[in-house]
C-alpha positions as protocol buffer text, in pm:
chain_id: "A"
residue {
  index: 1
  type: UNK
  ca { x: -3775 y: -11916 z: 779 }
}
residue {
  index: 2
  type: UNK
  ca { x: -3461 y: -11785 z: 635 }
}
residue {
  index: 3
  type: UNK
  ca { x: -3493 y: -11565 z: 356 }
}
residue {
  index: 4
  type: UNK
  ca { x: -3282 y: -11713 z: 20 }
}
residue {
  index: 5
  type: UNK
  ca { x: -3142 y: -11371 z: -168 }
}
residue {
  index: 6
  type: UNK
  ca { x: -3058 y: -11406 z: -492 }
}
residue {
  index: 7
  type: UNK
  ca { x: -2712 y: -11325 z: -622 }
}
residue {
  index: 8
  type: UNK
  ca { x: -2499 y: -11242 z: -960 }
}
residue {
  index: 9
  type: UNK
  ca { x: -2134 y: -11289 z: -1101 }
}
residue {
  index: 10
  type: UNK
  ca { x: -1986 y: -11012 z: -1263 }
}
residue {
  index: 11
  type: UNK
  ca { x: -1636 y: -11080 z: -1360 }
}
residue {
  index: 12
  type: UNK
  ca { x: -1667 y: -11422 z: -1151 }
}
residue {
  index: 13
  type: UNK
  ca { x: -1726 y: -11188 z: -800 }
}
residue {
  index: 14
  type: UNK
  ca { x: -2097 y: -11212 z: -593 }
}
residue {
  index: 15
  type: UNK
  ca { x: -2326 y: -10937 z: -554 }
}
residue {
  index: 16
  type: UNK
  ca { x: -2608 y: -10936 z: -381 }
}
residue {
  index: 17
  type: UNK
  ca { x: -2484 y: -11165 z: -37 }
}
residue {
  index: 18
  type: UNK
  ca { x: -2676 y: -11148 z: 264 }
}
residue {
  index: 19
  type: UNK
  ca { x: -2482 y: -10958 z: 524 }
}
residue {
  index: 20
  type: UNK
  ca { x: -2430 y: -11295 z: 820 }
}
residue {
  index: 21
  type: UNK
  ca { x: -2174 y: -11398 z: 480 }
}
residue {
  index: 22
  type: UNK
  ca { x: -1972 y: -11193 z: 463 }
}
residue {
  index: 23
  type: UNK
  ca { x: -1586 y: -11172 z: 652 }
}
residue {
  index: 24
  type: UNK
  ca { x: -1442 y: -10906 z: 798 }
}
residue {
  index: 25
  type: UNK
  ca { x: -1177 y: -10687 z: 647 }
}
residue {
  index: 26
  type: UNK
  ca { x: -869 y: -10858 z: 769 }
}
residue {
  index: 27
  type: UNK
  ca { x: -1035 y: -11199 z: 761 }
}
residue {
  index: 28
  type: UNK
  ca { x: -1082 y: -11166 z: 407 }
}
residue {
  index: 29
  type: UNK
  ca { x: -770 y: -10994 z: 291 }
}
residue {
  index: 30
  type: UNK
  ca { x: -577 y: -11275 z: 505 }
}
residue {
  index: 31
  type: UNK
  ca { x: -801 y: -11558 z: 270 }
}
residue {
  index: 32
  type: UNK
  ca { x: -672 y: -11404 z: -45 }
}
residue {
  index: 33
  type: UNK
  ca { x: -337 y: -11389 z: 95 }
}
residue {
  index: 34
  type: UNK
  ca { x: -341 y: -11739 z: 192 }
}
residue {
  index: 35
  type: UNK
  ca { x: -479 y: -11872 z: -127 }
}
residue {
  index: 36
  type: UNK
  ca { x: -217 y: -11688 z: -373 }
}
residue {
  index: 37
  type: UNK
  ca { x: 79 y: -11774 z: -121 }
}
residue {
  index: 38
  type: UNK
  ca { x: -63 y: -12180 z: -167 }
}
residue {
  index: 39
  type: UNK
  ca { x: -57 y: -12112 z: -596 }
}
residue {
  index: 40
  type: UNK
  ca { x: 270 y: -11993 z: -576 }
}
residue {
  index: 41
  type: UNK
  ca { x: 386 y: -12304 z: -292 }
}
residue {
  index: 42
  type: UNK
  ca { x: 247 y: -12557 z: -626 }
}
residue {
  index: 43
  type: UNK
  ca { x: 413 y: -12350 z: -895 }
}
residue {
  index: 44
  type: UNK
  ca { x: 754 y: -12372 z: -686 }
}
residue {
  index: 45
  type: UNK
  ca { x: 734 y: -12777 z: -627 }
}
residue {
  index: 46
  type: UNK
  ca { x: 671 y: -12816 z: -977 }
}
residue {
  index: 47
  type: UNK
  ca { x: 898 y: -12610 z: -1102 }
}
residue {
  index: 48
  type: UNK
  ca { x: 1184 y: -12791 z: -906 }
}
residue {
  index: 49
  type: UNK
  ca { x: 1057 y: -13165 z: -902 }
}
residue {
  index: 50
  type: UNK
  ca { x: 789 y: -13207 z: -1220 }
}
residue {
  index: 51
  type: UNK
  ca { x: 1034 y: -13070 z: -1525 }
}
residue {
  index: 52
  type: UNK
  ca { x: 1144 y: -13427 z: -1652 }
}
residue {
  index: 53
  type: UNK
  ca { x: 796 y: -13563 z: -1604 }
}
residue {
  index: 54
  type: UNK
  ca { x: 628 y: -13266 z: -1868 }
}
residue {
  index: 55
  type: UNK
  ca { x: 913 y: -13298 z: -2048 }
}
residue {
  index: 56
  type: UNK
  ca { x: 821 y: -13642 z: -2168 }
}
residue {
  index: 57
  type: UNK
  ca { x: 453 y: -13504 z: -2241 }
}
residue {
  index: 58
  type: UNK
  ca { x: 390 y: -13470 z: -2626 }
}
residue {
  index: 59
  type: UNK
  ca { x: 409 y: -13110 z: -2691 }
}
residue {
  index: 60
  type: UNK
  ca { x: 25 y: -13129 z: -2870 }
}
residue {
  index: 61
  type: UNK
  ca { x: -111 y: -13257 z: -2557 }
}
residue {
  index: 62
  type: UNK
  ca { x: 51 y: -12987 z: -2319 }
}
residue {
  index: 63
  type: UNK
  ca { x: -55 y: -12749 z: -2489 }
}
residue {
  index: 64
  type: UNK
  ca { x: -434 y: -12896 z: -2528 }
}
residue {
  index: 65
  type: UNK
  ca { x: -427 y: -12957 z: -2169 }
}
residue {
  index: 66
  type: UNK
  ca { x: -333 y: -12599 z: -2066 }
}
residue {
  index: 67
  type: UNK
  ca { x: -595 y: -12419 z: -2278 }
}
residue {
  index: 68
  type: UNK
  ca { x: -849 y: -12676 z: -2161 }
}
residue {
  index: 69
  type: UNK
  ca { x: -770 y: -12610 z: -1823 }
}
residue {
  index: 70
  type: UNK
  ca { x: -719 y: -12277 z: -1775 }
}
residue {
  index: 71
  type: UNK
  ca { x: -1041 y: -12235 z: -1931 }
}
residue {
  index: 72
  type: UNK
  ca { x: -1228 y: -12489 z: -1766 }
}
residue {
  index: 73
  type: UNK
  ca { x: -1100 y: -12351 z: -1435 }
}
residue {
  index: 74
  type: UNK
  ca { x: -1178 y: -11996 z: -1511 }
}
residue {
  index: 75
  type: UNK
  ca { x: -1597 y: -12079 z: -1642 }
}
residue {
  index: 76
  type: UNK
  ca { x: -1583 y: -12270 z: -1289 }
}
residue {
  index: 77
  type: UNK
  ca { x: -1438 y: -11973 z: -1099 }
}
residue {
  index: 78
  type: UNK
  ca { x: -1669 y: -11710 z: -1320 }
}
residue {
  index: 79
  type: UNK
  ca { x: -2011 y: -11887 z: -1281 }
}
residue {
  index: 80
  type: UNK
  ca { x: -2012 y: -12079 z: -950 }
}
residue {
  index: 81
  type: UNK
  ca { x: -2046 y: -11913 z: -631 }
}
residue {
  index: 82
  type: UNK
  ca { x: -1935 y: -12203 z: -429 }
}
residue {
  index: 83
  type: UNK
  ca { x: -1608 y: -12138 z: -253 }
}
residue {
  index: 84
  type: UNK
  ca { x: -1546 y: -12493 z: -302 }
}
residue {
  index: 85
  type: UNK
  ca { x: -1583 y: -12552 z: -676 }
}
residue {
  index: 86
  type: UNK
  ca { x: -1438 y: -12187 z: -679 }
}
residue {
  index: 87
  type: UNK
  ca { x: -1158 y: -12311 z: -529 }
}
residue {
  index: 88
  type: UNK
  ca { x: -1146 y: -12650 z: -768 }
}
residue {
  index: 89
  type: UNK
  ca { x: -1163 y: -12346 z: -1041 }
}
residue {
  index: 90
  type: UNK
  ca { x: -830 y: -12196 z: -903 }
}
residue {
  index: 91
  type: UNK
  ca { x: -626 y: -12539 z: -918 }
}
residue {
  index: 92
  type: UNK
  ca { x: -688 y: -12595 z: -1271 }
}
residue {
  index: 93
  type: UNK
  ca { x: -562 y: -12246 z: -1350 }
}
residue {
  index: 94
  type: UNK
  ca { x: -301 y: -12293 z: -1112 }
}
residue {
  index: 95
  type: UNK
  ca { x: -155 y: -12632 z: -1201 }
}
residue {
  index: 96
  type: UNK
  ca { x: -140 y: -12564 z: -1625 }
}
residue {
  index: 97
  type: UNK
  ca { x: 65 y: -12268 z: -1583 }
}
residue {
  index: 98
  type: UNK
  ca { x: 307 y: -12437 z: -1302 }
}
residue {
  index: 99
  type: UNK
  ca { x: 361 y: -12704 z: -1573 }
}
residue {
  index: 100
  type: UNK
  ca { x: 437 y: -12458 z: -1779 }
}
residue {
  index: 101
  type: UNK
  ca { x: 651 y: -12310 z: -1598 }
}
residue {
  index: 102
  type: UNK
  ca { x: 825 y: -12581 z: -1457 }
}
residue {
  index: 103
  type: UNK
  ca { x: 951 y: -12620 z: -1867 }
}
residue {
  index: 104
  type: UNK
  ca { x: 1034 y: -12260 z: -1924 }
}
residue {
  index: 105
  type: UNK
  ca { x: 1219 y: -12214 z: -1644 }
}
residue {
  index: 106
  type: UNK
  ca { x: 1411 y: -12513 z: -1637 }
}
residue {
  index: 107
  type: UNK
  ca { x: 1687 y: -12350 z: -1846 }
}
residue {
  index: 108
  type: UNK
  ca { x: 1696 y: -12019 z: -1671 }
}
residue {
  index: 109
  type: UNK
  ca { x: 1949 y: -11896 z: -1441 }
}
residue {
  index: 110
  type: UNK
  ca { x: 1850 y: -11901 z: -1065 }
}
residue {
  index: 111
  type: UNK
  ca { x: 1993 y: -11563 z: -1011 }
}
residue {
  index: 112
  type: UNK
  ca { x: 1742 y: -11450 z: -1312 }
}
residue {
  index: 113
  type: UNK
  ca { x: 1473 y: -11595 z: -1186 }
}
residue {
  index: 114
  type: UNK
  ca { x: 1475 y: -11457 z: -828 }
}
residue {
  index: 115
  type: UNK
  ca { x: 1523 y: -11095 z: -900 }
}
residue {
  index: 116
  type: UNK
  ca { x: 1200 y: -11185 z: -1111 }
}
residue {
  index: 117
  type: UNK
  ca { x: 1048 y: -11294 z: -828 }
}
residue {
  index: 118
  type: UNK
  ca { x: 1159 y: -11035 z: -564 }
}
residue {
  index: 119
  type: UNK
  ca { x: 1083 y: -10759 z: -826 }
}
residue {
  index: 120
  type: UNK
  ca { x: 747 y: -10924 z: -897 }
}
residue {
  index: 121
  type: UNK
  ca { x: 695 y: -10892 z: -526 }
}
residue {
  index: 122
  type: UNK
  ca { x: 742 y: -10489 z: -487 }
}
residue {
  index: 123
  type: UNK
  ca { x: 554 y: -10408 z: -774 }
}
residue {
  index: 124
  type: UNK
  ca { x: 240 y: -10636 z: -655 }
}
residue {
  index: 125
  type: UNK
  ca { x: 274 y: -10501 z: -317 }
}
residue {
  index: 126
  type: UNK
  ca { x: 345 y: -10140 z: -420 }
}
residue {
  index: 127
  type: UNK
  ca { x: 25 y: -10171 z: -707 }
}
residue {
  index: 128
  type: UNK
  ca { x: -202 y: -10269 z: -387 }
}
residue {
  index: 129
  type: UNK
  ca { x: -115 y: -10041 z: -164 }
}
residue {
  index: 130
  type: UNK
  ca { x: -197 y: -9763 z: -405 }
}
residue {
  index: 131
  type: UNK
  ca { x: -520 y: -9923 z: -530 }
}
residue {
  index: 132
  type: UNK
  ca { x: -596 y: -9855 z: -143 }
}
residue {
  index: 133
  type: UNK
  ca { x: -507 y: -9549 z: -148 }
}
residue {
  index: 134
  type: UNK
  ca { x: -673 y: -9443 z: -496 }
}
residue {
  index: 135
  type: UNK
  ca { x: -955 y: -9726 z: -530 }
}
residue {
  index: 136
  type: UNK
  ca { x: -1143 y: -9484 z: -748 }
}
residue {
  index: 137
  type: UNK
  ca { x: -898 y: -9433 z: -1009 }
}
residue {
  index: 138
  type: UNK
  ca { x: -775 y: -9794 z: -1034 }
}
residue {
  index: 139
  type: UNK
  ca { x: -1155 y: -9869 z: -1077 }
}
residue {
  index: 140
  type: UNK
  ca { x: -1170 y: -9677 z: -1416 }
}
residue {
  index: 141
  type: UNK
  ca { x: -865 y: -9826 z: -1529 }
}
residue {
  index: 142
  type: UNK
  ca { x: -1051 y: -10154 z: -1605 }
}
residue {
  index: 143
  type: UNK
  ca { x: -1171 y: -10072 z: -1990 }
}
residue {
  index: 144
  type: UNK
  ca { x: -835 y: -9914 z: -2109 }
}
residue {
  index: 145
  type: UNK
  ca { x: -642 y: -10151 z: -1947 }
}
residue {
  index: 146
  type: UNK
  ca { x: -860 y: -10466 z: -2100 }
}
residue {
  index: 147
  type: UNK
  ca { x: -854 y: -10245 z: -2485 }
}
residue {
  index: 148
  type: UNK
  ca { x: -463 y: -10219 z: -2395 }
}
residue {
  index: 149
  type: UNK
  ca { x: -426 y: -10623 z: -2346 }
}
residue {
  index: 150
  type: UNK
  ca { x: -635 y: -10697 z: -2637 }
}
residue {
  index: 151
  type: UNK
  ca { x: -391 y: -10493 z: -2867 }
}
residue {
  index: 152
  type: UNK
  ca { x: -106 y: -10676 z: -2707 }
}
residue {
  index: 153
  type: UNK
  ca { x: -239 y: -11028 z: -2768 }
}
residue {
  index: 154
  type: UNK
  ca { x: -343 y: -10928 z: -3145 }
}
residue {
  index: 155
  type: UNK
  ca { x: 3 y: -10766 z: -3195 }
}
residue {
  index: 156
  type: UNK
  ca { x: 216 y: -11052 z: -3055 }
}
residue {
  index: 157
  type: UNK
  ca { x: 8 y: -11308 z: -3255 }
}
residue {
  index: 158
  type: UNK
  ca { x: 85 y: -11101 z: -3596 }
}
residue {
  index: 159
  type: UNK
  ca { x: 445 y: -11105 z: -3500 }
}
residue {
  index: 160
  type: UNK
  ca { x: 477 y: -11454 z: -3377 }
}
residue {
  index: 161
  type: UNK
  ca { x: 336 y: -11569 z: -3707 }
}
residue {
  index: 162
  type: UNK
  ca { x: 559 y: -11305 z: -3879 }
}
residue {
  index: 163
  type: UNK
  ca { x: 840 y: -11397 z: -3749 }
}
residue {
  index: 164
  type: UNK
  ca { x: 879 y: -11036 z: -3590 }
}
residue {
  index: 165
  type: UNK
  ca { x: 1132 y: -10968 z: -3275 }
}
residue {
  index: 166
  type: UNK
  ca { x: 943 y: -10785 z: -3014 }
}
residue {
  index: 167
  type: UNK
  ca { x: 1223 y: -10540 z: -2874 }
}
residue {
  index: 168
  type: UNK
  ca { x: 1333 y: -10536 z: -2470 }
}
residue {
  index: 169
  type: UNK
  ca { x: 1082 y: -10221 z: -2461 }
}
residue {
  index: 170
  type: UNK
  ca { x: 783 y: -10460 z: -2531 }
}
residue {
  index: 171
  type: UNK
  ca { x: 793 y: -10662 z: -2247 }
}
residue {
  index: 172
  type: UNK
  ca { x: 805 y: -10376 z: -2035 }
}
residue {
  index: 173
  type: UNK
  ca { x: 525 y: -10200 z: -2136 }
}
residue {
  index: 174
  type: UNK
  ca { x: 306 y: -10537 z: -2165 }
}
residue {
  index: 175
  type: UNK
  ca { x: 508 y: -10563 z: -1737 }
}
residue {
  index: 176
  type: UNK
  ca { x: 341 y: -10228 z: -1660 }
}
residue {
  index: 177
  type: UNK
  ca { x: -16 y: -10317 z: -1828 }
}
residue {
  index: 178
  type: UNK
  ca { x: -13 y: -10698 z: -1590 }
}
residue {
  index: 179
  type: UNK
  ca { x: 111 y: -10423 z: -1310 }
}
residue {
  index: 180
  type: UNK
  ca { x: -193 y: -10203 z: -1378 }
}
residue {
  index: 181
  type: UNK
  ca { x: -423 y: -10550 z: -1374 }
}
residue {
  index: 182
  type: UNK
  ca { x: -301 y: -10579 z: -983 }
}
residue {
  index: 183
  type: UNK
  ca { x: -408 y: -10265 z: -873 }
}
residue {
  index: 184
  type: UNK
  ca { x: -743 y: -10300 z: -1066 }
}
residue {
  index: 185
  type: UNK
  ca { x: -818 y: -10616 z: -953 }
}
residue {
  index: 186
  type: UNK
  ca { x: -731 y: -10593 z: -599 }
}
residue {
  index: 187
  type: UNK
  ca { x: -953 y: -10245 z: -577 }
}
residue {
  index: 188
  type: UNK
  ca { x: -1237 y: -10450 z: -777 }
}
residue {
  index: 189
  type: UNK
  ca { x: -1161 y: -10727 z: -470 }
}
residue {
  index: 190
  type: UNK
  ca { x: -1225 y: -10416 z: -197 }
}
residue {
  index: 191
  type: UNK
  ca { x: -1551 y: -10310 z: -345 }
}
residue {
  index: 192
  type: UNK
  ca { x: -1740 y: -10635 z: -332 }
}
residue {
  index: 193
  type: UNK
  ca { x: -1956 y: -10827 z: -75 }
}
residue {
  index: 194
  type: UNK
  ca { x: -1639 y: -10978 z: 148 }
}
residue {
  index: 195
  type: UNK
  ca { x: -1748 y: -11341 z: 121 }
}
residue {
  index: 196
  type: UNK
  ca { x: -1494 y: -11629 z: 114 }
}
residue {
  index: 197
  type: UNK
  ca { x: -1611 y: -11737 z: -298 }
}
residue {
  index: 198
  type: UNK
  ca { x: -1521 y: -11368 z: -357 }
}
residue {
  index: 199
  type: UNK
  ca { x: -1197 y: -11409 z: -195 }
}
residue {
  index: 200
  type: UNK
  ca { x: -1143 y: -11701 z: -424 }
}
residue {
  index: 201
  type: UNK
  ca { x: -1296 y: -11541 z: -739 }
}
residue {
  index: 202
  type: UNK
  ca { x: -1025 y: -11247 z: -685 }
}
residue {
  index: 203
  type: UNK
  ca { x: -765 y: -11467 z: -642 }
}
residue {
  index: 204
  type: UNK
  ca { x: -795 y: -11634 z: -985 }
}
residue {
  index: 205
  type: UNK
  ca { x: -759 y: -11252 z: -1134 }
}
residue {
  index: 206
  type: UNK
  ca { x: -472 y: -11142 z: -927 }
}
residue {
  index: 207
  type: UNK
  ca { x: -299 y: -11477 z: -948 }
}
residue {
  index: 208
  type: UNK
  ca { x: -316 y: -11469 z: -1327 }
}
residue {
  index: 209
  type: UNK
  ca { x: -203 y: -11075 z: -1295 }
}
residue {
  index: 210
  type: UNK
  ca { x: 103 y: -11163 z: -1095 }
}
residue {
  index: 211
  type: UNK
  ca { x: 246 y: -11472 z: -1278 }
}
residue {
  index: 212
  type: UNK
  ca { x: 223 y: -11271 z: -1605 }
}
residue {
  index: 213
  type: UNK
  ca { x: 410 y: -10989 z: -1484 }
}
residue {
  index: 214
  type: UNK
  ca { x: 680 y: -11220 z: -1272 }
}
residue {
  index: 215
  type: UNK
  ca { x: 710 y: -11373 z: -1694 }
}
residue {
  index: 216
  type: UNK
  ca { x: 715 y: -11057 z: -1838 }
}
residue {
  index: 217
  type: UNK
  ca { x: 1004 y: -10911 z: -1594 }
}
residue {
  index: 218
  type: UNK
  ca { x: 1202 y: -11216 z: -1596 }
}
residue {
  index: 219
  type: UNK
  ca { x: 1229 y: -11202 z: -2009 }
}
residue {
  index: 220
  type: UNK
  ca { x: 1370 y: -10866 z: -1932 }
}
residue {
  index: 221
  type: UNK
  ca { x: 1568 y: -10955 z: -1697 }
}
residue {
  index: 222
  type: UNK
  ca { x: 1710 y: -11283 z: -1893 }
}
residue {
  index: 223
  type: UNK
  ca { x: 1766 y: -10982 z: -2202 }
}
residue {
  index: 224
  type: UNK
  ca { x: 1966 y: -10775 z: -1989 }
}
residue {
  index: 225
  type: UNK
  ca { x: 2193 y: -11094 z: -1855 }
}
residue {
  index: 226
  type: UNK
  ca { x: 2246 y: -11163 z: -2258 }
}
């Protein structure tokens, strides 16, 4: 009779997996691959074709549906460890942001918005390669990197409802802070039980990491065109 082992979720990833579940090293690396290349494949078809169709939205509900979403997707991600509903978890975080998206960028040069994107690329491949290379360190940079996004979040909602212009310096630093998140959460990705929900699970994270640091380089970059 096969033995059932119990499991736990900490920071939506299983511990505790019996050994016959897990994936190899490549096999596993290649799923998250796969599953952040198919995010960004939806965020770039909506982006192009699903602009005028948000745009008719009422601006309460878009916004209602994102935060509903992106939460509801998350909780699913965080406390399921079914690669499937894992997976279900993903889309919802996926799809909210490629709507918005698809509005923000709709106004944006193209030249802008693929130096974002090629820029976004080297830094999430660079931050990877070194959380390889230094696992350990990356590792400890998850409490002064989550104390470091808190301040951001309370600072930009003072100033949004102050009125306050964040300087050009802002962005980067809040750029670097989403670049640290990649390297964290890609080393947190190496030091778990190499199942396929994990590979999901991580790819909600890192997903979330990159698209906020592709934003946060492209408002530079639309500054510096200004």
């Amino acid at each position: 009779m096969k033995r059932m082992q119990s499991s736990r979720k900490n920071g939506g990833l299983s511990y505790g997996t019996s050994p016959t579940d897990t994936m190899s090293p490549q096999s596993y690396n290649m799923t998250i691959g796969i599953i952040l290349l198919y995010g960004f494949i939806v965020n770039t078809i909506m982006v192009k074709y699903c602009a005028p169709f948000f745009s008719a939205w009422n601006p309460i509900v878009l916004i209602v549906a994102y935060v509903v979403c992106c939460i509801l997707g998350i909780v699913m991600s965080i406390s399921s460890d079914s690669p499937l509903i894992s997976f279900i978890g993903y889309n919802l975080v996926v799809v909210p942001i490629g709507m918005v998206l698809s509005l923000g960028l709709e106004k944006v040069k193209a030249s802008s918005v693929l130096h974002a994107v090629l820029v976004t690329a080297f830094v999430t491949a660079g931050m990877m390669i070194m959380a390889g290379i230094w696992p350990t360190f990356f590792l400890k940079l998850g409490r002064v990197l989550f104390y470091a996004l808190l301040l951001v979040v309370i600072v930009e909602i003072i100033c949004c409802f102050a009125g306050v212009y964040m300087p050009t310096i802002w962005d980067a630093l809040v750029a670097a802070i989403f670049a640290g998140y990649i390297g964290y959460d890609w080393a947190k990705a190496q030091h778990v039980p190499r199942t396929l929900d994990n590979a999901v699970d991580s790819c909600v994270d890192l997903y979330l990491d990159i698209v906020n640091l592709f934003i946060r380089l492209l408002d530079l970059m639309s500054d510096s065109d200004d």
